[in-house]
C-alpha positions as CSV (number, residue, x, y, z in Angstrom):
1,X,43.4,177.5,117.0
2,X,43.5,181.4,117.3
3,X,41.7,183.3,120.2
4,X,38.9,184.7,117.6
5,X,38.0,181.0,116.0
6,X,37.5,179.4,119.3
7,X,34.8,182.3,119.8
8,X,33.3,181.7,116.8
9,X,33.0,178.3,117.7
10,X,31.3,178.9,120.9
11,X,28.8,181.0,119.8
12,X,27.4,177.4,118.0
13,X,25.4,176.1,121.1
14,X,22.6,172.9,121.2
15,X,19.9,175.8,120.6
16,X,21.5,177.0,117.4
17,X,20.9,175.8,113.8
18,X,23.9,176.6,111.6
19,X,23.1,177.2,108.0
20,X,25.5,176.1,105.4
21,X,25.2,178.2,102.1
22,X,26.9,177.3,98.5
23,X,26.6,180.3,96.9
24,X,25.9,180.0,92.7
25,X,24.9,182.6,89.6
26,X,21.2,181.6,89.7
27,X,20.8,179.7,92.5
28,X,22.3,178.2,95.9
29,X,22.0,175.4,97.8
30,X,21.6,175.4,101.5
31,X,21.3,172.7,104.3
32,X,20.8,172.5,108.0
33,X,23.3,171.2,110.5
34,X,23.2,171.3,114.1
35,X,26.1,172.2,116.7
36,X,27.7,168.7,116.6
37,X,27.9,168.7,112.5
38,X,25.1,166.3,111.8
39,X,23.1,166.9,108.9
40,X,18.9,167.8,109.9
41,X,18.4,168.9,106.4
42,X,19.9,167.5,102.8
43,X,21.1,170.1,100.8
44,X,18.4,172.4,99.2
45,X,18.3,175.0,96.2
46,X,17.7,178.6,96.8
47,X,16.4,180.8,94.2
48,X,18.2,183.9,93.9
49,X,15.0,186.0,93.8
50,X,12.9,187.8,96.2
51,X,10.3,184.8,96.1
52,X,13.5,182.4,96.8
53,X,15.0,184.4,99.7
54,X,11.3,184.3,101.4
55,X,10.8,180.7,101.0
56,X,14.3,179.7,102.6
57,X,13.7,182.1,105.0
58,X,10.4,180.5,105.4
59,X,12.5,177.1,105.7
60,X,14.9,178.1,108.6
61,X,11.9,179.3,110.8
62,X,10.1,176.0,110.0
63,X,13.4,173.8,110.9
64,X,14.0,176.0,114.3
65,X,10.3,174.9,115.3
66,X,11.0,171.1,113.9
67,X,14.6,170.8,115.8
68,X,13.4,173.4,119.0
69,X,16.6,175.8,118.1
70,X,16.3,179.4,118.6
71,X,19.3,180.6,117.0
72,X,20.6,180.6,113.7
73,X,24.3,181.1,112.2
74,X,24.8,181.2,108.7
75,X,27.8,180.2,106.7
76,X,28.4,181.1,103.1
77,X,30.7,179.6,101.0
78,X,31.3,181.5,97.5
């Protein structure tokens, strides 16, 4: 591993919920991992709308409160 992906991999502490983002025409799907890789959240759908955005946004605040993070990293992957 390169200098700059073992930073990026440090940034991913026990306090931070990593977002994983499949990114679609209409809509995405989304799920929540924590820093080890384990799934706290089955893949979702995320409308690609203003109303969509605020409800996953919505989501993430709802699953830092559930799992006590208070970070978030956010992955897309077109």
């Amino acid at each position: 591993m390169d200098f700059k992906q073992n930073q990026k991999i440090n940034q991913v502490t026990e306090k931070t919920l990593v977002v994983g983002i499949d990114i679609a025409k209409r809509k995405h799907f989304a799920c929540f991992v924590d820093d080890r890789g384990r799934v706290l959240q089955k893949s979702f759908s995320v409308l690609q709308s203003s109303d969509g955005f605020q409800s996953f946004y919505q989501r993430i605040l709802a699953a830092m409160k559930e799992y006590e993070k208070t970070e978030v990293i956010v992955g897309i992957e077109p």
